[in-house]
C-alpha positions in Angstrom: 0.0 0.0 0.0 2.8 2.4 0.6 4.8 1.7 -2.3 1.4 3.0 -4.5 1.2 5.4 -2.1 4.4 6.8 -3.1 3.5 6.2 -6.8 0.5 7.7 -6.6 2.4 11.1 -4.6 4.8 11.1 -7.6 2.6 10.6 -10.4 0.8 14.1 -8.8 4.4 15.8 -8.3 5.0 15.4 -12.1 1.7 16.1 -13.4 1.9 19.5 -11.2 5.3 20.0 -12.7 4.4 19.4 -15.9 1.0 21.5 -16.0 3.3 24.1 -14.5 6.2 23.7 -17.0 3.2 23.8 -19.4 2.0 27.2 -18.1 5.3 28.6 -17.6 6.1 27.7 -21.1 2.5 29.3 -22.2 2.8 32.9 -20.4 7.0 32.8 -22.3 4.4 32.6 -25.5 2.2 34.6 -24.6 5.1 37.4 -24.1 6.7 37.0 -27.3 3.0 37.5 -28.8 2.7 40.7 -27.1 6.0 41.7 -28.5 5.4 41.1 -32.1 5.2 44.1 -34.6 2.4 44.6 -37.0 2.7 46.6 -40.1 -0.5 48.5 -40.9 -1.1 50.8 -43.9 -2.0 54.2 -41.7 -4.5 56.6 -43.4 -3.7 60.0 -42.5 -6.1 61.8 -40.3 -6.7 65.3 -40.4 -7.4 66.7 -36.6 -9.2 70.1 -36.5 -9.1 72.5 -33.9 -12.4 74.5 -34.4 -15.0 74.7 -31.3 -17.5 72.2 -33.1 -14.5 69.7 -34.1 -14.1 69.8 -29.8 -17.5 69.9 -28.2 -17.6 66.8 -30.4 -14.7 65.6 -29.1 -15.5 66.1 -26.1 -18.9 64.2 -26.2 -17.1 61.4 -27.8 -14.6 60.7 -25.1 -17.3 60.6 -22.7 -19.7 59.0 -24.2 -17.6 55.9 -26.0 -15.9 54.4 -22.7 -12.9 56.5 -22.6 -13.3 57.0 -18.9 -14.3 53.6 -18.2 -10.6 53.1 -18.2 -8.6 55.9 -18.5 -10.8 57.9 -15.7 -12.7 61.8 -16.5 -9.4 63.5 -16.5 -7.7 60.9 -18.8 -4.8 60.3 -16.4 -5.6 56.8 -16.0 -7.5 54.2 -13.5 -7.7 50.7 -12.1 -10.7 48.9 -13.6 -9.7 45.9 -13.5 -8.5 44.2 -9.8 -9.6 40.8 -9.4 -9.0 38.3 -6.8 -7.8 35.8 -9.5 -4.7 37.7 -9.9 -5.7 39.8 -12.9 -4.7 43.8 -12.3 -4.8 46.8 -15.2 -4.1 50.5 -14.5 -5.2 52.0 -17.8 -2.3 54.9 -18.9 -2.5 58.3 -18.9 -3.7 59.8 -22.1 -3.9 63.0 -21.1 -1.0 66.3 -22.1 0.0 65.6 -18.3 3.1 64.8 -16.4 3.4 60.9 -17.0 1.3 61.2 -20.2 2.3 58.2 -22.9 0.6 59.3 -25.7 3.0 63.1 -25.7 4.6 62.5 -29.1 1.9 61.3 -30.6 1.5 62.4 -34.2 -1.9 62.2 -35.9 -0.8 58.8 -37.6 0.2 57.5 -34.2 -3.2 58.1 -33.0 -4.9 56.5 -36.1 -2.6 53.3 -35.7 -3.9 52.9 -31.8 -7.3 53.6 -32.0 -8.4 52.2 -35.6 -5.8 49.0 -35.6 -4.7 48.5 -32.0 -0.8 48.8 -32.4 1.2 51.2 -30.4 3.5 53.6 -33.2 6.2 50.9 -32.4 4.7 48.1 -34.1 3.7 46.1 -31.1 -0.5 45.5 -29.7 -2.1 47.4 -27.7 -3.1 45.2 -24.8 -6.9 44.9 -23.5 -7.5 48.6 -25.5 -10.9 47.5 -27.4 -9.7 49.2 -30.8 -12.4 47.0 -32.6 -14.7 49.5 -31.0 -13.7 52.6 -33.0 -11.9 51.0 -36.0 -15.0 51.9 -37.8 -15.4 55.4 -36.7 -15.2 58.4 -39.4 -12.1 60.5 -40.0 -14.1 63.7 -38.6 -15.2 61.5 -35.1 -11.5 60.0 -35.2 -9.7 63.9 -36.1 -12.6 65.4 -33.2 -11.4 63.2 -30.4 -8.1 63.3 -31.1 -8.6 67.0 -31.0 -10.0 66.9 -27.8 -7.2 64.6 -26.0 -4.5 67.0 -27.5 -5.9 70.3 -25.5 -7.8 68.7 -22.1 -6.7 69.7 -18.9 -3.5 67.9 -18.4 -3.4 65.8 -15.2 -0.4 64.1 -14.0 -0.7 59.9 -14.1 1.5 57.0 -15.3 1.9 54.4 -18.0 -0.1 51.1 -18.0 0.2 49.2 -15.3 -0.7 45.4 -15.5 -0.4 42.2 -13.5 -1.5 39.2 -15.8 -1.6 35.5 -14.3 0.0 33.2 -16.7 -2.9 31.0 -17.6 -4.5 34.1 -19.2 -0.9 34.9 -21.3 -1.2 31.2 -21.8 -4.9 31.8 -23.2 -3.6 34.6 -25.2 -0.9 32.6 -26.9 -3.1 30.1 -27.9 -5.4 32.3 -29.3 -8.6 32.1 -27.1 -8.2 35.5 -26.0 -7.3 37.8 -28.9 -6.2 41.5 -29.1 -7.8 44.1 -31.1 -5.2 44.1 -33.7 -6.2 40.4 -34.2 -9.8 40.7 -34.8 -10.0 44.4 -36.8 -10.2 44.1 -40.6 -7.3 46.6 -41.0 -8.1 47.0 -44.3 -11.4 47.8 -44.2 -12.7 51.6 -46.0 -13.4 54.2 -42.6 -16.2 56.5 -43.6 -15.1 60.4 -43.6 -18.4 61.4 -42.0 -20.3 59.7 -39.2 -23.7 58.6 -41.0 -26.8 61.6 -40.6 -28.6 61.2 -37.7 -31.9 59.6 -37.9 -30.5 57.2 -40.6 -30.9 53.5 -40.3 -26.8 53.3 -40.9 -26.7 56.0 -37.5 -28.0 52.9 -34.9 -25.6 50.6 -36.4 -22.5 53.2 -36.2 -23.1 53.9 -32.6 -23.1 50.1 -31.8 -20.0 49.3 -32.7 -18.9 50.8 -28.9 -20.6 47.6 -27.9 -18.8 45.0 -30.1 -15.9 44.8 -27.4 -18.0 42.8 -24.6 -21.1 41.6 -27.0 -19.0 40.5 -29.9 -19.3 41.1 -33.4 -22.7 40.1 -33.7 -23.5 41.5 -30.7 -24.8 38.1 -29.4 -22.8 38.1 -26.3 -21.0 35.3 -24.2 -18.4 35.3 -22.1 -16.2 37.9 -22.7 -12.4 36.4 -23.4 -9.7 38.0 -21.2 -12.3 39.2 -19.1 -12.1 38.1 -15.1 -14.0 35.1 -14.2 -15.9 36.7 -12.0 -17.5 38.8 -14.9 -21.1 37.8 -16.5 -21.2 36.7 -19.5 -21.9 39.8 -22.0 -26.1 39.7 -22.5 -27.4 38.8 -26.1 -28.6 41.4 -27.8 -30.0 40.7 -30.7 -33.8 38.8 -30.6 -32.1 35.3 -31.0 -32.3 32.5 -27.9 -31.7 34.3 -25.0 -32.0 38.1 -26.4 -32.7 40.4 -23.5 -33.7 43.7 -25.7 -37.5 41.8 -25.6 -37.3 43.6 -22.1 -37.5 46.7 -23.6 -41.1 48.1 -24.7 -40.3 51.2 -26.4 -36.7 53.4 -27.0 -37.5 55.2 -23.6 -37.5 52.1 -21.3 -34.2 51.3 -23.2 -32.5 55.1 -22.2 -33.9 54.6 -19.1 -31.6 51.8 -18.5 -28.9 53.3 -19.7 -29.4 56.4 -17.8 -30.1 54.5 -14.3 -28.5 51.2 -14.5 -32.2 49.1 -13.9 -34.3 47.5 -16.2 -38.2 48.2 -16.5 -38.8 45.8 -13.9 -36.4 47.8 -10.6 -33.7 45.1 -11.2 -29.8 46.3 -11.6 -27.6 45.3 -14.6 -24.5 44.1 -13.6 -22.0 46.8 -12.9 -19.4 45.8 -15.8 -21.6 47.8 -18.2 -20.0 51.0 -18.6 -22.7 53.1 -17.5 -20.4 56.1 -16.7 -20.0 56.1 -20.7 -24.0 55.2 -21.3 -25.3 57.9 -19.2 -23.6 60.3 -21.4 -24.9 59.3 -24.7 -27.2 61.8 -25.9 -30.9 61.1 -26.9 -30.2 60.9 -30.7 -27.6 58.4 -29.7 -29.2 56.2 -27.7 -32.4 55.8 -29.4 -30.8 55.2 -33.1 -29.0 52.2 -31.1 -32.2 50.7 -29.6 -33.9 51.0 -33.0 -30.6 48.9 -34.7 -30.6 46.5 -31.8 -34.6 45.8 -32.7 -33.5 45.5 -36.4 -30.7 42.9 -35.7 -31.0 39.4 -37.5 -31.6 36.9 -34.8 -28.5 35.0 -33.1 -28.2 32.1 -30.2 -26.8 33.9 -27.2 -23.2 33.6 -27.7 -23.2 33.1 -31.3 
């Protein structure tokens, strides 16, 4: 009985080693992704400096989860700090002390935001660039504007504890960065669509294409702490939630408040600092597309 004791003992010592040498080897991969360099054909932006150009600006950065991460002022917050080891302090993006966007050029900007690769080559990590890969040049030019003259506020770069099983994740390819999943080669309109257009609900969704996916059919979000909720289906497939919604004002309501129609809280993870700020034009062009959506299984 001892002697299988023993057995048994190191036949668990090597499988822990292993699984760990496994990992190790994983999170080494997962690095050397990280530090790859992408070569993207950069359109170049024009950024205006006219009032308009910034109150839109302005509205964009508030509106379109800037400050989910990167905080009001720009310098930079902790949203992410979960027990299971995963920790992100978004930068500063601000003209501040510590800022690590200060020699950005226009085409710098236009690499980040539209492709997800820092002006050395390398991905942006976590940044959901697939969110405003499709924007306009005049929304893209607006809020660059804006970030170029806000109050400057002192922060730091990005700071980032990641376990190795989700590097391990990332090398494999289950969790992807934005650079992996943005059609870099796609046409960017030069105007955001006219309000009121069908084309207007569907441009203003693409801030949700980071958490619900691409078809905006939800899941669990990859990368995302496991103590986050899967991301809510939102078209009218298996498992839609927007059925919830009666009219486009029950829908704001939501996104004003936090509750649905019946006093129940969504989960906290929606970024409801950025969905309170979304105008009425906004928000009820995005309940309209949301209706319109094809059907898709939750998680599609």
């Amino acid at each position: 009985m001892k002697r299988w004791i023993q057995i048994s003992l190191l036949a668990a010592t090597a499988l822990a080693t292993l699984g760990a040498a496994g990992l190790a080897t994983g999170a080494w991969l997962g690095d050397r992704k990280a530090a790859r360099r992408i070569d993207v054909a950069v359109a170049p932006l024009a950024v205006p400096a006219d009032a308009t150009a910034l109150a839109r600006g302005r509205y964009l950065f508030a509106s379109r989860g800037c400050t989910e991460c990167h905080g009001d002022n720009g310098a930079g917050r902790r949203f992410i700090d979960d027990p299971g080891g995963l920790v992100v302090k978004a930068p500063n993006i601000s003209p501040g002390p510590g800022s690590v966007v200060a020699g950005y050029t226009p085409a710098d900007w236009a690499r980040a935001l539209r492709h997800g690769v820092k002006p050395d080559g390398r991905p942006l990590f976590i940044m959901p660039s697939e969110d405003y890969a499709g924007w306009s040049d005049s929304d893209l030019g607006a809020l660059v504007a804006y970030l170029r003259q806000m109050p400057p506020a002192a922060g730091t770069g990005m700071e980032a504890r990641v376990p190795m099983l989700v590097k391990t994740l990332y090398a494999a390819g289950v969790i992807r960065d934005a650079a992996e999943k943005i059609d870099h080669q796609a046409p960017r309109p030069a105007l955001a669509p006219a309000p009121g257009s069908a084309a207007h609900g569907a441009y203003v969704a693409g801030m949700c294409v980071g958490c619900h996916g691409a078809q905006l059919a939800g899941g669990r979000i990859p990368g995302a702490p496991p103590s986050w909720p899967a991301a809510s289906n939102l078209t009218p497939g298996a498992g839609g939630v927007m059925a919830r919604y009666a009219d486009a004002g029950q829908f704001m309501a939501m996104l004003r408040t936090g509750h649905r129609p019946d006093g129940s809280a969504v989960s906290p993870v929606m970024p409801f600092a950025a969905l309170r700020a979304i105008d009425d034009a906004d928000a009820v062009a995005l309940y309209q597309h949301l209706r319109r959506l094809p059907p898709v299984d939750a998680g599609g």
